[in-house]
N, C-alpha and C positions, 0 to 999 in steps of 0.2 A: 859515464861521468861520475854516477855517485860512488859507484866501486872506486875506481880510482882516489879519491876524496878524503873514505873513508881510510882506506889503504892507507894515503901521506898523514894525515891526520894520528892514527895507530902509530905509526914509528915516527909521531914527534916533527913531524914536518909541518910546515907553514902552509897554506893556500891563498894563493896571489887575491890580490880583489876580486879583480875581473873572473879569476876564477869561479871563487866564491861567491860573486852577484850572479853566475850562472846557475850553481850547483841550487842557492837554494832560492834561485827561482823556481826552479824544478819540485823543490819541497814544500814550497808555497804553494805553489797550482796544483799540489797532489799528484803530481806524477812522480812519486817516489813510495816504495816498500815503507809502513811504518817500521818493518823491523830496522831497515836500510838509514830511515832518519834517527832513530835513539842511537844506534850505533854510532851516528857519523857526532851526535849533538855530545856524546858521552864522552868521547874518543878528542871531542875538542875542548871540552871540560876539562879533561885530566891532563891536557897538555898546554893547555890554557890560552885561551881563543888570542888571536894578536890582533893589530891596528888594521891589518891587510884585510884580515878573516872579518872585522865586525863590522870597517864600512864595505865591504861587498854583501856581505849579508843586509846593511841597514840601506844600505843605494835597490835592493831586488825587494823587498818593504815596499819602503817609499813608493816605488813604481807601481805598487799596485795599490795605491789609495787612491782615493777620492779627494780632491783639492777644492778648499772653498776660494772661493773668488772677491779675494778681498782687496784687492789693490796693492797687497800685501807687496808684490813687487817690485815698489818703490825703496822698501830696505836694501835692493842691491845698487841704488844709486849711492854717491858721494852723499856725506851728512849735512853738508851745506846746499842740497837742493831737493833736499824737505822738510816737512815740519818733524823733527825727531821725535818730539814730546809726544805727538798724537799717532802718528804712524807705525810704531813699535807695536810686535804684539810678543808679549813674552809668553812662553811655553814654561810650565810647573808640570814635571809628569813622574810618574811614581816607578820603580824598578818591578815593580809585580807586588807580587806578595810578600808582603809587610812580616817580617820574622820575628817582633818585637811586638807588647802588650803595649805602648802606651799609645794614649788615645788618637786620632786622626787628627793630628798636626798641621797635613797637609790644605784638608778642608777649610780650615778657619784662615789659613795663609792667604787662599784664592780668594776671600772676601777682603783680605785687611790689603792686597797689594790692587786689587780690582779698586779698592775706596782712593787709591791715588789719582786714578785716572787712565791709567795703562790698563789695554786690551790684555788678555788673557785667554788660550787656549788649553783647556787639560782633555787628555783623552787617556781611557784606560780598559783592561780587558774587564768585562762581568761574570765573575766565576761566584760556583760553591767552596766555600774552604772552610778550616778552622780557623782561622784568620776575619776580622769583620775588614770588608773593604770600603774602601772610600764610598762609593756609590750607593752603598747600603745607607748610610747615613746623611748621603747628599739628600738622599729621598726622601728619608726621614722626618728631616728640616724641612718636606714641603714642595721639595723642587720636583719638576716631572721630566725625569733621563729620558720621556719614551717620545722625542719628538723628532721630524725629520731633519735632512743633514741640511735642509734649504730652511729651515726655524734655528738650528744651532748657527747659521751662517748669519741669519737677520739680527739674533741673540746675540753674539762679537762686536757687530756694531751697533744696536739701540743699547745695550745694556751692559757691554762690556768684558763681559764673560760667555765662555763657549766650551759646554763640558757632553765631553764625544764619549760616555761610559758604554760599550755594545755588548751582548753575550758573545762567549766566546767561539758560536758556531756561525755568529756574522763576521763577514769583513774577508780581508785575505787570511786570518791565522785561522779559518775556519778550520784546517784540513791540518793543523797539529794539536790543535783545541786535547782531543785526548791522548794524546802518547806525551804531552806534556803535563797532563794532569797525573797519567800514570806512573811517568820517569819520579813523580815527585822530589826532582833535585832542581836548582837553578841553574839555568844552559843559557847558551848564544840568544835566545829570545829575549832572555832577562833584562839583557842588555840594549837588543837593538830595540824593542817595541818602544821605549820611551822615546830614542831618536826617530821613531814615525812621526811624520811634521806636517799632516793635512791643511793646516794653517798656513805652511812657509814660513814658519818663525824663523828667525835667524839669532835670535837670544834666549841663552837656557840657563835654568837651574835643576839640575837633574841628580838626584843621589845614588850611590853604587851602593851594593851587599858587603862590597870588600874592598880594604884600604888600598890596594896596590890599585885596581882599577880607577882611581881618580884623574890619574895623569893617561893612563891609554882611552878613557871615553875622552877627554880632553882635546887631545889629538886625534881621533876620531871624527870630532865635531869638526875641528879646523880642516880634515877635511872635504866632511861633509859643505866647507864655506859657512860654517856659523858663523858669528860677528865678535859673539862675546858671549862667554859662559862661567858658572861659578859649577863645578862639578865634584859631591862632598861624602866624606863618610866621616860620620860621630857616633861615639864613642857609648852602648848602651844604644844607640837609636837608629844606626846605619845609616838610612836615607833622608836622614833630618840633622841639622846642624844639632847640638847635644848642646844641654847643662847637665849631663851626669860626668862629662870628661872633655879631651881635646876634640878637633872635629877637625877631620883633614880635608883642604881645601886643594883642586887643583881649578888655577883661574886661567880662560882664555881669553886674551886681550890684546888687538890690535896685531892679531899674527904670532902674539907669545905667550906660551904658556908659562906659569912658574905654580909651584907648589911649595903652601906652607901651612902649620896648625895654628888655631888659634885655641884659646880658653875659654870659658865663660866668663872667669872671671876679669878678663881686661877688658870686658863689657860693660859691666857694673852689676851681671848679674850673679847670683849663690849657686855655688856649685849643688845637685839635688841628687839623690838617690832616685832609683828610675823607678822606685813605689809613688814617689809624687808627681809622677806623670803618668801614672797606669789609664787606663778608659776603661772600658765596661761595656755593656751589652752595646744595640744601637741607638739604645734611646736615651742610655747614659752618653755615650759618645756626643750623639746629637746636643745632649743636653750641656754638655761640657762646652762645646762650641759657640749655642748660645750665649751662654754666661761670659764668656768669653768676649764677645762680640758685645754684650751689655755692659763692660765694663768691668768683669770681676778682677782684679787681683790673686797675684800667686803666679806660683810656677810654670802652670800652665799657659797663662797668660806671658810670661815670659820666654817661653819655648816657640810659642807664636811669633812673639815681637822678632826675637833674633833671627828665625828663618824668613817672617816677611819682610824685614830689615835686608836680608843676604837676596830676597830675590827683586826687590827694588837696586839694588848695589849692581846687580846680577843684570837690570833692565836697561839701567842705566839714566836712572828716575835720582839718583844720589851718586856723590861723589865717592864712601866709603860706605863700610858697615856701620861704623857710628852715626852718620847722620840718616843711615835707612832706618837702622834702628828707632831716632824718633822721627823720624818720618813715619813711621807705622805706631807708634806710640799717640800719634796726635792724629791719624786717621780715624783709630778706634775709639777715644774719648770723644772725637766731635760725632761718631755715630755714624761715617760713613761708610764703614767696613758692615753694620750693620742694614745700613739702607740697599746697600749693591744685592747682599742678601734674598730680603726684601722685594727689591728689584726683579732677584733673578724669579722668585719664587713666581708674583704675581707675571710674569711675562710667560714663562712655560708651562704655567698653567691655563692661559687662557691659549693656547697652541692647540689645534686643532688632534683627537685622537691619532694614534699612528700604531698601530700592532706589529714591532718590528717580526713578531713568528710568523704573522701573515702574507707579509711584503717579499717581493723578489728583490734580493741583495745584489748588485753587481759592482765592481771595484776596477777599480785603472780608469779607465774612461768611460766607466759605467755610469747611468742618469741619478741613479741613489746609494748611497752605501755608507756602511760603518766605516769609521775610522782602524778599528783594529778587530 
């Protein structure tokens, strides 16, 4: 099977879904030659993975997660027999590693769209890089990543926020963990792990490495049966809506997608050079975020606004980006984006210890497990 795979893949050829939810089930569970998967992940890189290739890869994922038990379910009913408002749980998940210096963007977003009201699931791999990742700085701030997947599930709903950060030798990517650290190029993982949905979300905001992939994750998502999605690459920032240029937007909505760019500046905001958005170690990061969340003014604060703006837009918490945008503008002045904070910190810390290198990990139908 992966001969064959690899083979079509090599000479430019397509791999069916079904296909491809087979093949890299198989890569997933480890029953493949690492040399056998760099090949096949390289091979589809350079020929450029399609719509077919990445929900069959992100459908053989999926299936081997661990699902929390949220009720969450109720998203697949008609809008008119539930409470929309409260039942939403939007998904904010990152592309991998961050190829860009300015500071963790995304961090500060998951406070300022949590202070609306809307559940929130982020989940991401925990690696070593040159790169500071999100989780490095979540921790930072206070919060404690090391607690079980039945405390991240109670976390969703007392406090609103649910952040699934695992090392990369948990979960199901246990078993590409190093041939993906090795290849050090961005592959077919890149893309499906953020479409891993342990939650059931069915609404996203999720950013690609590269402009052409906005419209194929898009139609990926539709379908995967997402609801609604805002899927973006900007300009200087990639996976973050930009003030340093356009930021390409493809939106899934009601069954259609369309793609268009917008500006910073028909926001109201100043277009910046991407030195006024840089971050710094983790404790400047950290430090940035707070400020942020206290109220400070500038760029930064601005960079926040328009992405937590795009993923209230994105929830479906606002009608456009203008009115997300002060919607998130008057979350963080009344202190609520700060309080969820707050919130998150003292609830995961009083959560009982949990030594995830200690614990036996199991996934799919397994009693405990990482997210990724």
């Amino acid at each position: 099977m992966i001969r064959e795979a690899i083979a079509k893949a090599v000479l430019g050829k397509g791999l069916g879904e079904a296909e491809m939810e087979a093949v890299m089930g198989r890569v997933i569970d480890g029953k493949v030659q690492t040399s056998q998967v760099g090949a096949l992940l390289t091979a589809l890189r350079m020929k450029g993975e399609s719509v077919d290739e990445i929900t069959g890869a992100a459908r053989a994922l999926n299936a081997r997660l661990y699902r929390f038990q949220l009720n969450n379910h109720l998203l697949n009913l008609d809008r008119d027999d539930i409470n929309f408002e409260e039942e939403t749980i939007l998904e904010v998940s990152d592309t991998g590693v961050n190829g860009t210096q300015i500071f963790n963007v995304s961090a500060a977003t998951t406070f300022v769209v949590a202070g609306s009201g809307r559940r929130i699931a982020r989940y991401g791999n925990r690696l070593s890089s040159r790169f500071l990742g999100t989780a490095d700085v979540l921790e930072r701030l206070g919060i404690n990543l090391d607690i079980s997947s039945s405390d991240v599930e109670r976390c969703i709903e007392e406090v609103g926020i649910g952040l699934l950060f695992s090392p990369m030798q948990h979960g199901p990517m246990h078993s590409v963990a190093r041939i993906r650290t090795e290849m050090g190029i961005r592959t077919i993982f890149n893309l499906i792990s953020p479409l891993a949905n342990p939650a059931n979300a069915t609404r996203h905001m999720l950013g690609v490495y590269a402009a052409h992939l906005t419209e194929t994750i898009a139609r990926v998502i539709r379908r995967l049966e997402g609801e609604a999605a805002l899927v973006i690459y900007g300009e200087e920032t990639y996976d973050e809506l930009s003030l340093c240029g356009p930021t390409k937007i493809s939106q899934l909505r009601d069954g259609d997608i369309r793609t268009f760019d917008i500006e910073p500046e028909a926001f109201g905001f100043m277009r910046v050079d991407p030195e006024a958005l840089k971050g710094g170690s983790i404790n400047e990061n950290a430090a940035i975020v707070t400020a942020i969340l206290n109220g400070d003014k500038g760029p930064r604060r601005d960079m926040v606004l328009l992405n937590a703006g795009a993923a209230l837009w994105a929830a479906g918490e606002t009608d456009s980006l203008e009115t997300g945008i002060e919607c998130a503008a008057d979350i963080v002045d009344a202190g609520r984006a700060k309080q969820k904070l707050e919130d998150l910190i003292a609830f995961t810390n009083q959560c009982a210890a949990y030594d995830r290198d200690a614990s036996v990990f199991q996934y799919g139908s397994g009693m405990e497990a990482a997210s990724l």
